[in-house]
C-alpha positions as CSV (number, residue, x, y, z in Angstrom):
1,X,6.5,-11.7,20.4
2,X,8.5,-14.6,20.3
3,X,12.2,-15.3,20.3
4,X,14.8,-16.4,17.6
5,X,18.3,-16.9,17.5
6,X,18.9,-13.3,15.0
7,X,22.3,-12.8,13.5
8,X,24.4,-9.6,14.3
9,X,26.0,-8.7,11.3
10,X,30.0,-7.1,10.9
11,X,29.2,-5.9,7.6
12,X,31.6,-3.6,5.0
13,X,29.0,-2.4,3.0
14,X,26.8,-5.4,1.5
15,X,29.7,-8.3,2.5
16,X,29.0,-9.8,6.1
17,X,32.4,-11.0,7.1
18,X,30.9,-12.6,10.1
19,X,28.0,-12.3,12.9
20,X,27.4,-13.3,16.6
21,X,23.9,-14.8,17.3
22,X,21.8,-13.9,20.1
23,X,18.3,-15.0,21.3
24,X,16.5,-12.3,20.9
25,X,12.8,-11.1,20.9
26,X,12.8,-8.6,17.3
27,X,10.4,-5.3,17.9
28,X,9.9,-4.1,14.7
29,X,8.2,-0.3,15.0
30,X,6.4,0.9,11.7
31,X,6.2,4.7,11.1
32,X,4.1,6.5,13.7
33,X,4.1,3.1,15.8
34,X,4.4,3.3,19.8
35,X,6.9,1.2,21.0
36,X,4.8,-1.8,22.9
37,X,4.8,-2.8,25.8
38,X,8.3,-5.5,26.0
39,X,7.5,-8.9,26.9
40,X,8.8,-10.9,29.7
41,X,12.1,-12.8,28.7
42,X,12.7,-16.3,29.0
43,X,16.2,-17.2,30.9
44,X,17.7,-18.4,27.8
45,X,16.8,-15.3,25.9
46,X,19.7,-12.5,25.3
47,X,17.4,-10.0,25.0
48,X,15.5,-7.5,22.6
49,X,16.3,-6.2,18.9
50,X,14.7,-3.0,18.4
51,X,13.9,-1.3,14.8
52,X,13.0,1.9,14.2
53,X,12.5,3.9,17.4
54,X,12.1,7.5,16.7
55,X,15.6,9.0,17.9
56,X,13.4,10.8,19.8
57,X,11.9,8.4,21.9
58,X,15.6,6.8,22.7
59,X,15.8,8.6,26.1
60,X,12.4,7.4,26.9
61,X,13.5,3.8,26.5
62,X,14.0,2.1,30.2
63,X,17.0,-0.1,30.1
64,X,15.9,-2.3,33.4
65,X,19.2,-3.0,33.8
66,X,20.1,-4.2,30.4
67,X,23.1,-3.1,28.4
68,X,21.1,-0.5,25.4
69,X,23.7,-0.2,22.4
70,X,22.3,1.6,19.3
71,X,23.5,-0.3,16.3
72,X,22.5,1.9,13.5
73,X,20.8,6.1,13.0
74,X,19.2,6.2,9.7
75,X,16.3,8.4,8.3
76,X,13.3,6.4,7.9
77,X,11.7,8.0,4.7
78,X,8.3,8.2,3.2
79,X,6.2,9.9,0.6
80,X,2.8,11.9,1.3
81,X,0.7,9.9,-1.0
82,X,-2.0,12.0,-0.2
83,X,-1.2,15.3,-2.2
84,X,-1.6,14.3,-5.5
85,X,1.0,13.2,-8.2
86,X,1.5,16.6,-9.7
87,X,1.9,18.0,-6.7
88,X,4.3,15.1,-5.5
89,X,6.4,15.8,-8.7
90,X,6.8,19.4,-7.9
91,X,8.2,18.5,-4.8
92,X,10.8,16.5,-6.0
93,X,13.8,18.1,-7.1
94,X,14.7,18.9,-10.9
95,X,17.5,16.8,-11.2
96,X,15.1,14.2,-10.3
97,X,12.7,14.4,-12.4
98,X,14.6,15.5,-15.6
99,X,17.1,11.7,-14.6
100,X,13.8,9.9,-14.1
101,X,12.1,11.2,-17.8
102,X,15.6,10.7,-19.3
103,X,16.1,7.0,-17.7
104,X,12.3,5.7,-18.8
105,X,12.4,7.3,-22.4
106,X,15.8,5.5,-22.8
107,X,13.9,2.0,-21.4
108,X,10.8,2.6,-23.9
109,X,13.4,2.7,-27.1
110,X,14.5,-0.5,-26.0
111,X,10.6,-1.9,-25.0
112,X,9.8,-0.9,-28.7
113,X,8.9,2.7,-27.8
114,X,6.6,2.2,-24.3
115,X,7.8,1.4,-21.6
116,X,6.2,-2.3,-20.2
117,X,4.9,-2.1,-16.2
118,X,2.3,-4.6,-15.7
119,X,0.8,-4.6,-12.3
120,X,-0.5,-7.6,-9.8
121,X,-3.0,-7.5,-7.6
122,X,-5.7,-10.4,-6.8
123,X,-4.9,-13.8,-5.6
124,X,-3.7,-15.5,-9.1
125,X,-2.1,-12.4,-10.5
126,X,0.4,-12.2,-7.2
127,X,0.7,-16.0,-7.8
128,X,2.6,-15.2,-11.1
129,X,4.1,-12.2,-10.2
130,X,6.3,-14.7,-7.5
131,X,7.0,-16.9,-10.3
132,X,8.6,-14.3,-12.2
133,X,9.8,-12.1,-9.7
134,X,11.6,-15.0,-8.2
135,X,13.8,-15.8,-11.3
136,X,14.9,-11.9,-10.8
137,X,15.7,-12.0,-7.6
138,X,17.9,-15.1,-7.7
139,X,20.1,-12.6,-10.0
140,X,20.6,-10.3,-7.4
141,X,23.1,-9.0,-4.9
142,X,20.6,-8.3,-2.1
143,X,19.8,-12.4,-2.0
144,X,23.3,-13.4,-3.3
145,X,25.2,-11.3,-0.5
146,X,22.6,-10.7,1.8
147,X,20.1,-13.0,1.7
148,X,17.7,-10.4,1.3
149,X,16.5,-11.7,-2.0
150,X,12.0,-12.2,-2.3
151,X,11.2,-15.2,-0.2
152,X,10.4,-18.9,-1.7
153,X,9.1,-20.8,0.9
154,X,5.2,-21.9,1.3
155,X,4.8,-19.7,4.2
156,X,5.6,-16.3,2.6
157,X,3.7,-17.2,-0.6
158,X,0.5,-17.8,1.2
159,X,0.8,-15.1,3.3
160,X,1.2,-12.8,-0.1
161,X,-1.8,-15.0,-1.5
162,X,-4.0,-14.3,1.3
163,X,-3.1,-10.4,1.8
164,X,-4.2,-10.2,-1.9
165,X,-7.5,-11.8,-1.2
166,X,-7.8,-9.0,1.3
167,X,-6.8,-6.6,-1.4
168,X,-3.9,-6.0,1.0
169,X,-0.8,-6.2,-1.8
170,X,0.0,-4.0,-4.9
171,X,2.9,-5.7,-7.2
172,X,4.7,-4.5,-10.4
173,X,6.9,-5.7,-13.1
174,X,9.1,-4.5,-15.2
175,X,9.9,-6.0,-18.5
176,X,12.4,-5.2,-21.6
177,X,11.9,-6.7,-24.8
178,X,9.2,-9.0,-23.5
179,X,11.9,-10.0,-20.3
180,X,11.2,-9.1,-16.3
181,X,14.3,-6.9,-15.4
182,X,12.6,-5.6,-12.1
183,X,10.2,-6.4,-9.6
184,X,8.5,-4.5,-6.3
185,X,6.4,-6.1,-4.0
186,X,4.7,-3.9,-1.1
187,X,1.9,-5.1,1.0
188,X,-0.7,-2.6,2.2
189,X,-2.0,-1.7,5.9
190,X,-3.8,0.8,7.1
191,X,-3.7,3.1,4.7
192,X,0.5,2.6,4.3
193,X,1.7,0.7,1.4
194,X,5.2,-0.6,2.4
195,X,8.4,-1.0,0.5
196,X,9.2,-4.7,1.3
197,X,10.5,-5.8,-1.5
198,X,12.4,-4.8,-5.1
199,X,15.2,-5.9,-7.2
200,X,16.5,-5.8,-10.4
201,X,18.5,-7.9,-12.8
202,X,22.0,-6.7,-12.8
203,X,22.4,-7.2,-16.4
204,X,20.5,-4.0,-17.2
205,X,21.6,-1.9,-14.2
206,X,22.8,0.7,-16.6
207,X,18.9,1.0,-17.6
208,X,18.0,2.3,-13.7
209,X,14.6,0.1,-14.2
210,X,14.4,0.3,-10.3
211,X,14.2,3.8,-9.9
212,X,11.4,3.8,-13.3
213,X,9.6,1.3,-11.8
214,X,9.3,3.2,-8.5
215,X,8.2,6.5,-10.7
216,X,5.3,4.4,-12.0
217,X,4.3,2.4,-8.8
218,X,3.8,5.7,-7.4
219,X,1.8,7.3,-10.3
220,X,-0.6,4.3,-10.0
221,X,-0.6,4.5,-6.3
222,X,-1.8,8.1,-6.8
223,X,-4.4,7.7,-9.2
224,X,-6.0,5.4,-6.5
225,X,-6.3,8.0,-4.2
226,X,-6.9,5.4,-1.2
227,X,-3.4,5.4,0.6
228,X,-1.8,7.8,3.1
229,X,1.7,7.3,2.9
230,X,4.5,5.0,0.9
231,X,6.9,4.0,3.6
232,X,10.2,3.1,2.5
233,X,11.0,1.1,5.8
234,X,14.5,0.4,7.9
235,X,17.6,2.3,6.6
236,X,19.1,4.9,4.1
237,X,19.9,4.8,0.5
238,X,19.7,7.4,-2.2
239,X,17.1,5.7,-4.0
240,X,15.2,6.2,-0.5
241,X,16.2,9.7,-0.3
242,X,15.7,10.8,-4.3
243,X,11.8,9.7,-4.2
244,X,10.8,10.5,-0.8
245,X,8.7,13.8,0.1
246,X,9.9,13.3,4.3
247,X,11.6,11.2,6.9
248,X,11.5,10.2,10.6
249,X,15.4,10.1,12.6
250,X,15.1,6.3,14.0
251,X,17.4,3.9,15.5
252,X,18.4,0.2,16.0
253,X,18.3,-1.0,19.2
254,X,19.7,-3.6,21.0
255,X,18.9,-4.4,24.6
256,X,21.1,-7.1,26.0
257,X,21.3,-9.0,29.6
258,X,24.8,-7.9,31.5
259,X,26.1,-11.1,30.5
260,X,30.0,-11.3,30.1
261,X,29.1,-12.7,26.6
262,X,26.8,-10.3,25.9
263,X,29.3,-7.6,27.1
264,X,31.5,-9.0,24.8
265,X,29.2,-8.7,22.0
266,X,28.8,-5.1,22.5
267,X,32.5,-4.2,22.8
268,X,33.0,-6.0,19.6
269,X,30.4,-4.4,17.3
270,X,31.2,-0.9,19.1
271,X,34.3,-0.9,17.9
272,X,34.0,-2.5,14.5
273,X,31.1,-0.3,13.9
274,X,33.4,2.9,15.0
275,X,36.3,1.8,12.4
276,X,33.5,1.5,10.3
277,X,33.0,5.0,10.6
278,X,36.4,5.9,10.2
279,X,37.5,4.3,7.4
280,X,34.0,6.2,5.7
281,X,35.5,9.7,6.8
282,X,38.9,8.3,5.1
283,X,37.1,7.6,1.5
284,X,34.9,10.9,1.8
285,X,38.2,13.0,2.5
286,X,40.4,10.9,0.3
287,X,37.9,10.6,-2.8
288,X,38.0,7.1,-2.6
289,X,34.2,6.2,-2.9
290,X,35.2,4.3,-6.7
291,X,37.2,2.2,-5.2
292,X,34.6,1.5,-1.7
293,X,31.7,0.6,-3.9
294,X,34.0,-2.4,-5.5
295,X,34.7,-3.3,-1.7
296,X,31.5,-3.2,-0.9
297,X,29.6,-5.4,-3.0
Protein backbone atom coordinates (compact mmCIF):
# COMPACT_ATOMS: atom_id res chain seq x y z
CA UNK A 1 0.00 0.00 0.00
CA UNK A 2 1.29 3.05 -1.04
CA UNK A 3 0.49 6.71 -0.40
CA UNK A 4 -1.21 9.55 -2.57
CA UNK A 5 -2.12 12.87 -1.98
CA UNK A 6 -6.41 11.87 -2.12
CA UNK A 7 -8.82 14.74 -2.15
CA UNK A 8 -11.54 15.15 0.66
CA UNK A 9 -14.45 16.24 -0.96
CA UNK A 10 -17.30 19.10 0.56
CA UNK A 11 -19.80 17.88 -1.75
CA UNK A 12 -23.82 18.99 -2.08
CA UNK A 13 -24.97 16.13 -3.78
CA UNK A 14 -22.84 15.52 -7.07
CA UNK A 15 -21.17 19.39 -7.06
CA UNK A 16 -17.71 19.38 -4.97
CA UNK A 17 -17.49 22.97 -3.91
CA UNK A 18 -14.06 22.32 -2.69
CA UNK A 19 -11.62 19.57 -1.03
CA UNK A 20 -8.53 19.50 1.34
CA UNK A 21 -5.76 17.03 0.32
CA UNK A 22 -4.09 14.69 2.48
CA UNK A 23 -1.31 12.05 2.02
CA UNK A 24 -2.93 9.24 2.68
CA UNK A 25 -2.40 5.40 2.36
CA UNK A 26 -6.40 4.25 0.66
CA UNK A 27 -7.57 0.67 2.23
CA UNK A 28 -10.15 -0.32 0.12
CA UNK A 29 -12.12 -3.45 1.88
CA UNK A 30 -14.24 -5.62 -0.63
CA UNK A 31 -17.35 -7.47 0.74
CA UNK A 32 -16.40 -10.16 3.24
CA UNK A 33 -12.73 -8.66 3.28
CA UNK A 34 -10.63 -8.47 6.73
CA UNK A 35 -9.28 -5.33 7.27
CA UNK A 36 -5.31 -5.92 6.76
CA UNK A 37 -2.87 -5.40 8.59
CA UNK A 38 -2.01 -1.10 8.27
CA UNK A 39 1.32 -0.36 7.07
CA UNK A 40 3.84 1.68 8.64
CA UNK A 41 3.57 5.50 7.71
CA UNK A 42 6.08 7.62 6.32
CA UNK A 43 6.57 11.13 8.25
CA UNK A 44 5.06 13.02 5.49
CA UNK A 45 2.04 10.77 5.30
CA UNK A 46 -1.35 12.19 7.01
CA UNK A 47 -2.62 9.08 7.42
CA UNK A 48 -5.11 6.26 6.27
CA UNK A 49 -8.44 6.38 4.08
CA UNK A 50 -10.60 3.53 4.93
CA UNK A 51 -13.61 2.06 2.65
CA UNK A 52 -15.91 -0.14 3.55
CA UNK A 53 -15.39 -1.47 7.09
CA UNK A 54 -18.28 -3.42 8.24
CA UNK A 55 -19.99 -0.88 10.90
CA UNK A 56 -19.41 -3.66 12.83
CA UNK A 57 -15.90 -4.00 12.89
CA UNK A 58 -15.59 0.04 13.70
CA UNK A 59 -15.10 -0.57 17.53
CA UNK A 60 -12.46 -3.11 16.67
CA UNK A 61 -10.50 -0.51 14.84
CA UNK A 62 -7.29 0.65 17.12
CA UNK A 63 -6.81 4.28 16.60
CA UNK A 64 -2.88 4.31 17.89
CA UNK A 65 -3.33 7.56 18.73
CA UNK A 66 -4.70 8.93 15.52
CA UNK A 67 -7.76 11.18 15.16
CA UNK A 68 -10.65 8.21 13.58
CA UNK A 69 -13.54 10.42 11.88
CA UNK A 70 -16.15 8.34 10.00
CA UNK A 71 -16.90 10.26 6.87
CA UNK A 72 -19.78 8.43 5.46
CA UNK A 73 -22.49 5.03 6.73
CA UNK A 74 -23.87 3.60 3.69
CA UNK A 75 -25.33 -0.03 2.93
CA UNK A 76 -23.00 -1.82 0.77
CA UNK A 77 -25.43 -4.02 -1.42
CA UNK A 78 -25.21 -7.08 -3.32
CA UNK A 79 -27.15 -9.70 -5.15
CA UNK A 80 -27.01 -13.66 -4.44
CA UNK A 81 -26.15 -14.72 -7.89
CA UNK A 82 -26.25 -18.05 -6.83
CA UNK A 83 -30.14 -18.73 -6.54
CA UNK A 84 -31.10 -18.64 -9.90
CA UNK A 85 -32.79 -15.88 -12.03
CA UNK A 86 -36.26 -16.89 -11.37
CA UNK A 87 -35.80 -17.18 -8.07
CA UNK A 88 -33.82 -13.68 -7.97
CA UNK A 89 -36.92 -12.15 -9.72
CA UNK A 90 -39.27 -13.41 -7.12
CA UNK A 91 -37.32 -11.75 -4.65
CA UNK A 92 -37.44 -8.46 -6.00
CA UNK A 93 -40.37 -6.47 -5.36
CA UNK A 94 -43.47 -6.02 -7.86
CA UNK A 95 -43.12 -2.63 -8.46
CA UNK A 96 -39.82 -3.64 -9.65
CA UNK A 97 -40.24 -5.86 -11.92
CA UNK A 98 -43.61 -4.62 -13.42
CA UNK A 99 -41.09 -0.73 -13.92
CA UNK A 100 -38.30 -2.92 -15.26
CA UNK A 101 -40.81 -4.98 -18.14
CA UNK A 102 -42.51 -1.65 -18.69
CA UNK A 103 -39.07 0.41 -19.16
CA UNK A 104 -37.34 -2.41 -21.68
CA UNK A 105 -40.67 -2.97 -23.75
CA UNK A 106 -40.82 0.86 -24.21
CA UNK A 107 -36.70 0.70 -25.38
CA UNK A 108 -37.45 -2.35 -27.81
CA UNK A 109 -40.27 -0.08 -29.79
CA UNK A 110 -37.74 2.31 -30.22
CA UNK A 111 -34.70 -0.58 -31.15
CA UNK A 112 -37.22 -1.75 -33.83
CA UNK A 113 -39.13 -4.08 -31.45
CA UNK A 114 -35.89 -5.95 -29.49
CA UNK A 115 -34.19 -4.52 -27.31
CA UNK A 116 -30.12 -4.32 -28.45
CA UNK A 117 -27.48 -5.56 -25.48
CA UNK A 118 -24.46 -6.84 -26.99
CA UNK A 119 -21.86 -8.20 -24.57
CA UNK A 120 -17.82 -8.07 -24.43
CA UNK A 121 -15.73 -10.38 -23.17
CA UNK A 122 -12.21 -11.52 -24.68
CA UNK A 123 -9.23 -9.27 -25.20
CA UNK A 124 -10.38 -7.46 -28.69
CA UNK A 125 -14.13 -7.37 -27.79
CA UNK A 126 -13.25 -5.17 -24.36
CA UNK A 127 -10.93 -3.30 -26.72
CA UNK A 128 -14.06 -1.93 -28.62
CA UNK A 129 -16.32 -1.91 -25.89
CA UNK A 130 -13.65 1.17 -24.42
CA UNK A 131 -13.98 2.76 -27.65
CA UNK A 132 -17.54 3.07 -27.45
CA UNK A 133 -18.13 3.19 -24.00
CA UNK A 134 -15.78 6.11 -23.83
CA UNK A 135 -17.74 8.41 -26.18
CA UNK A 136 -20.74 7.70 -23.49
CA UNK A 137 -19.16 8.45 -20.72
CA UNK A 138 -17.75 11.78 -21.90
CA UNK A 139 -21.62 12.69 -21.90
CA UNK A 140 -21.99 12.08 -18.49
CA UNK A 141 -22.49 13.74 -15.09
CA UNK A 142 -20.46 11.18 -13.09
CA UNK A 143 -17.14 12.32 -15.35
CA UNK A 144 -18.39 15.88 -16.00
CA UNK A 145 -18.96 16.65 -12.19
CA UNK A 146 -17.23 14.04 -10.61
CA UNK A 147 -14.64 12.85 -12.48
CA UNK A 148 -15.96 9.51 -12.16
CA UNK A 149 -16.43 9.01 -15.75
CA UNK A 150 -14.65 5.15 -17.41
CA UNK A 151 -10.96 5.82 -17.43
CA UNK A 152 -8.75 6.72 -20.81
CA UNK A 153 -5.42 6.34 -19.93
CA UNK A 154 -2.97 3.36 -21.14
CA UNK A 155 -2.74 1.98 -17.77
CA UNK A 156 -6.48 1.21 -17.12
CA UNK A 157 -7.00 -0.11 -20.72
CA UNK A 158 -4.30 -2.68 -20.34
CA UNK A 159 -5.24 -3.57 -17.20
CA UNK A 160 -9.02 -4.23 -18.66
CA UNK A 161 -7.20 -5.95 -21.70
CA UNK A 162 -5.24 -8.25 -19.58
CA UNK A 163 -8.18 -9.22 -16.93
CA UNK A 164 -10.05 -10.24 -20.20
CA UNK A 165 -7.33 -12.48 -21.27
CA UNK A 166 -7.81 -13.97 -17.79
CA UNK A 167 -11.54 -14.16 -18.58
CA UNK A 168 -11.53 -11.81 -15.56
CA UNK A 169 -14.18 -8.90 -17.13
CA UNK A 170 -17.83 -9.22 -18.38
CA UNK A 171 -18.98 -5.83 -20.43
CA UNK A 172 -22.32 -4.77 -21.92
CA UNK A 173 -23.77 -2.23 -24.23
CA UNK A 174 -26.68 -0.76 -24.83
CA UNK A 175 -27.71 0.64 -28.10
CA UNK A 176 -31.00 2.50 -29.61
CA UNK A 177 -31.54 2.67 -33.11
CA UNK A 178 -28.10 1.26 -33.87
CA UNK A 179 -26.52 4.14 -31.10
CA UNK A 180 -24.66 3.09 -27.56
CA UNK A 181 -26.83 4.99 -24.84
CA UNK A 182 -25.35 2.86 -21.93
CA UNK A 183 -22.46 1.00 -20.93
CA UNK A 184 -21.36 -1.29 -17.68
CA UNK A 185 -18.10 -2.47 -17.15
CA UNK A 186 -17.47 -5.02 -14.02
CA UNK A 187 -14.38 -7.00 -13.60
CA UNK A 188 -14.57 -10.43 -12.01
CA UNK A 189 -12.69 -11.98 -8.87
CA UNK A 190 -13.15 -14.74 -7.03
CA UNK A 191 -16.24 -15.59 -7.84
CA UNK A 192 -17.63 -11.66 -7.30
CA UNK A 193 -18.32 -9.75 -10.34
CA UNK A 194 -18.02 -6.01 -9.31
CA UNK A 195 -19.96 -3.01 -10.26
CA UNK A 196 -17.10 -0.63 -11.37
CA UNK A 197 -18.34 1.09 -13.89
CA UNK A 198 -21.85 2.34 -15.86
CA UNK A 199 -23.21 5.29 -17.44
CA UNK A 200 -25.60 6.47 -19.70
CA UNK A 201 -26.15 9.21 -22.22
CA UNK A 202 -28.26 11.81 -20.71
CA UNK A 203 -30.10 12.34 -23.78
CA UNK A 204 -32.30 9.19 -23.32
CA UNK A 205 -32.46 9.31 -19.45
CA UNK A 206 -36.19 9.22 -19.83
CA UNK A 207 -35.57 5.61 -21.50
CA UNK A 208 -34.06 4.23 -17.83
CA UNK A 209 -31.50 2.15 -20.21
CA UNK A 210 -29.30 1.82 -17.00
CA UNK A 211 -31.57 0.17 -14.89
CA UNK A 212 -32.49 -2.38 -18.39
CA UNK A 213 -29.14 -2.87 -18.85
CA UNK A 214 -28.57 -4.04 -15.27
CA UNK A 215 -31.85 -6.45 -15.67
CA UNK A 216 -30.04 -8.07 -18.55
CA UNK A 217 -26.32 -8.19 -17.17
CA UNK A 218 -27.79 -9.98 -14.51
CA UNK A 219 -29.93 -12.54 -16.58
CA UNK A 220 -26.69 -13.37 -18.47
CA UNK A 221 -24.70 -13.51 -15.36
CA UNK A 222 -27.16 -16.11 -14.20
CA UNK A 223 -27.30 -18.23 -17.00
CA UNK A 224 -23.48 -18.72 -16.41
CA UNK A 225 -23.98 -20.09 -13.25
CA UNK A 226 -20.18 -19.51 -12.23
CA UNK A 227 -20.41 -16.37 -9.96
CA UNK A 228 -21.32 -16.05 -6.20
CA UNK A 229 -22.29 -12.66 -5.77
CA UNK A 230 -22.77 -9.09 -7.90
CA UNK A 231 -21.35 -6.53 -5.54
CA UNK A 232 -22.50 -3.12 -6.10
CA UNK A 233 -19.46 -1.57 -4.18
CA UNK A 234 -18.96 1.88 -1.94
CA UNK A 235 -22.20 3.86 -1.29
CA UNK A 236 -26.08 4.02 -1.64
CA UNK A 237 -28.34 4.79 -4.41
CA UNK A 238 -31.80 3.55 -5.35
CA UNK A 239 -30.67 1.93 -8.37
CA UNK A 240 -28.31 0.01 -5.75
CA UNK A 241 -31.12 -0.62 -3.44
CA UNK A 242 -34.05 -1.58 -6.35
CA UNK A 243 -31.82 -4.67 -7.81
CA UNK A 244 -30.08 -5.85 -4.79
CA UNK A 245 -31.22 -9.19 -2.92
CA UNK A 246 -28.85 -7.91 0.56
CA UNK A 247 -26.42 -5.48 1.98
CA UNK A 248 -23.62 -5.11 4.55
CA UNK A 249 -23.77 -1.58 7.13
CA UNK A 250 -20.08 -0.21 6.19
CA UNK A 251 -18.25 2.97 6.77
CA UNK A 252 -15.62 5.46 5.58
CA UNK A 253 -12.87 5.93 7.56
CA UNK A 254 -10.42 8.31 8.03
CA UNK A 255 -7.50 7.92 10.40
CA UNK A 256 -5.42 11.07 10.71
CA UNK A 257 -2.08 12.07 12.73
CA UNK A 258 -3.11 14.71 15.71
CA UNK A 259 -1.75 17.31 13.58
CA UNK A 260 -3.26 20.95 14.18
CA UNK A 261 -3.93 20.76 10.35
CA UNK A 262 -5.21 17.58 10.40
CA UNK A 263 -7.47 18.66 13.38
CA UNK A 264 -8.46 21.28 11.35
CA UNK A 265 -9.55 19.08 8.62
CA UNK A 266 -11.66 17.16 10.80
CA UNK A 267 -13.53 20.07 12.43
CA UNK A 268 -14.23 21.31 9.00
CA UNK A 269 -15.77 18.22 7.33
CA UNK A 270 -17.63 17.45 10.75
CA UNK A 271 -19.39 20.29 10.56
CA UNK A 272 -20.11 20.70 6.87
CA UNK A 273 -20.97 17.11 6.77
CA UNK A 274 -23.53 17.75 9.93
CA UNK A 275 -25.27 20.88 7.98
CA UNK A 276 -25.24 18.48 5.31
CA UNK A 277 -27.43 16.54 7.30
CA UNK A 278 -29.64 19.13 8.24
CA UNK A 279 -30.42 20.82 5.41
CA UNK A 280 -31.52 16.91 4.14
CA UNK A 281 -33.96 16.68 7.20
CA UNK A 282 -35.19 20.29 5.95
CA UNK A 283 -36.10 19.07 2.16
CA UNK A 284 -37.59 15.63 3.58
CA UNK A 285 -39.84 17.70 6.08
CA UNK A 286 -40.40 20.59 3.74
CA UNK A 287 -41.04 18.50 0.38
CA UNK A 288 -38.44 20.09 -1.22
CA UNK A 289 -36.53 17.06 -2.90
CA UNK A 290 -37.62 18.76 -6.75
CA UNK A 291 -35.94 21.48 -6.06
CA UNK A 292 -32.47 19.47 -4.18
CA UNK A 293 -32.10 17.26 -7.17
CA UNK A 294 -31.62 20.60 -9.46
CA UNK A 295 -29.01 21.71 -6.66
CA UNK A 296 -27.45 18.73 -6.76
CA UNK A 297 -26.36 18.05 -10.03
Amino acid sequence: MTASRLPLRFQVGARTLFAVERRLVRVALGLGDPLPMLPVLDRDVDGYAITSLPEAELAELGSDGFITFVRQHYTRHFIDLTTGFDAYLAALSANTRSGIKRKAKKLAQVSGGALDIRRYRTPAEIEEFHTIARSISARTYQEKLLGGGLPDDPGFIGAMVRAAAADAVRAWLLYVEDRPVAYLYCPVAGGTVRYDHVGHDPDVADLSPGSVLQMEAMRDLFAEGCHRRFDFTEGEGQHKRQFATGGVACVDVLLLRPTIANRATVWALAGFDGAMAMGKRLVERFGLQALARRIRR
